[in-house]
Structure formats: C-alpha cells, structure tokens
N, C-alpha and C positions, 0 to 999 in steps of 0.2 A: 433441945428445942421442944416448946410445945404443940404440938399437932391438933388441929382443931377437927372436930368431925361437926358434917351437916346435919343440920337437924332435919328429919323427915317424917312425915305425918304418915299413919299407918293408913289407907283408906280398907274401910272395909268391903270383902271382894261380893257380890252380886251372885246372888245362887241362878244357874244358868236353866235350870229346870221354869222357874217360876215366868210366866208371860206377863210383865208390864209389873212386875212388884206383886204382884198376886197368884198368890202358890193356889194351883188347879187343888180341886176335892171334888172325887176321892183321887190322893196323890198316884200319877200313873204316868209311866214313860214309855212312848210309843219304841217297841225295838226294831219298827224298820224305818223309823228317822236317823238314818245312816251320820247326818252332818252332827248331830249334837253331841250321839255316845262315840262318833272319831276324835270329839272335843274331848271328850272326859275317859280321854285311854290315850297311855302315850307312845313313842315311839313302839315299843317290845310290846306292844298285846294289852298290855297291864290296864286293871283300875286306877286311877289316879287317886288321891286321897283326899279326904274333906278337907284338909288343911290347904290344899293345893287349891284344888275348885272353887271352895266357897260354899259347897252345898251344906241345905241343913242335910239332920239324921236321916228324917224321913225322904227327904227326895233321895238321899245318896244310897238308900236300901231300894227305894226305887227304877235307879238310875245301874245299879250292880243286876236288880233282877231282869232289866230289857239288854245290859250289855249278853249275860247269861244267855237270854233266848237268841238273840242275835248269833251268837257263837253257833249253837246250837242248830239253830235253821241255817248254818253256812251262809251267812252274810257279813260276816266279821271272825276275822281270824282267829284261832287261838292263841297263835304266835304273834311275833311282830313282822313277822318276815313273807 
C-alpha cells in the first residue's frame, strides 16, 4: 500500500522580542519582564533555542543576557525545579 503524507506549509515563527513587527534599537530585553523570558525557557531552567523561538541572533543574545541577570537577581531560577 501507498501511504500518502499531507502536505504542510512551513509558517515562519515570529521573533517574540520584537513589538508589532518592529525590532526595538538599541536591541534590549527587560530582565524583570518575568512573562516573556518564562516564554523563552523551558520546563528545566534552560534557554530554548533560536530554532525553537523564532528569535533572530541579535534578540536571542539579547534575550540569554536578561534571562542571565534574572537568575542572577533571584527572580528566575537556575534549575527548573
């Protein structure tokens, strides 16, 4: 038997940093907007990856330096637990 697979359109993902389609300058991510970088960390603590998110380069260096201070000031965990 031949098996048919659907066809699906890739949509591309939406960098979560950027407000309305337009990436702030100079790129900066606040680290005590607690709801965006609980978005861009997963269960365990972790970074998520650009691949995952949708971020370009610069937000997602961005986005690693505010999760960093967050940790750091105890407002976000190390762990996941």
């Amino acid at each position: 038997m031949i098996s048919k697979r659907k066809v699906t359109k890739k949509v591309a993902k939406k960098d979560p940093v950027c407000v309305d389609g337009v990436r702030p300058r100079p790129m900066f991510v606040d680290y005590k907007d607690l709801d965006l970088l609980a978005k861009l960390t997963n269960r365990h603590g972790r970074i998520v990856s650009r691949r995952k998110t949708g971020c370009a380069a610069s937000s997602q260096n961005a986005v690693s330096k505010a999760i960093k201070r967050a940790r750091f000031m105890a407002l976000l965990p190390y762990n996941g637990s």
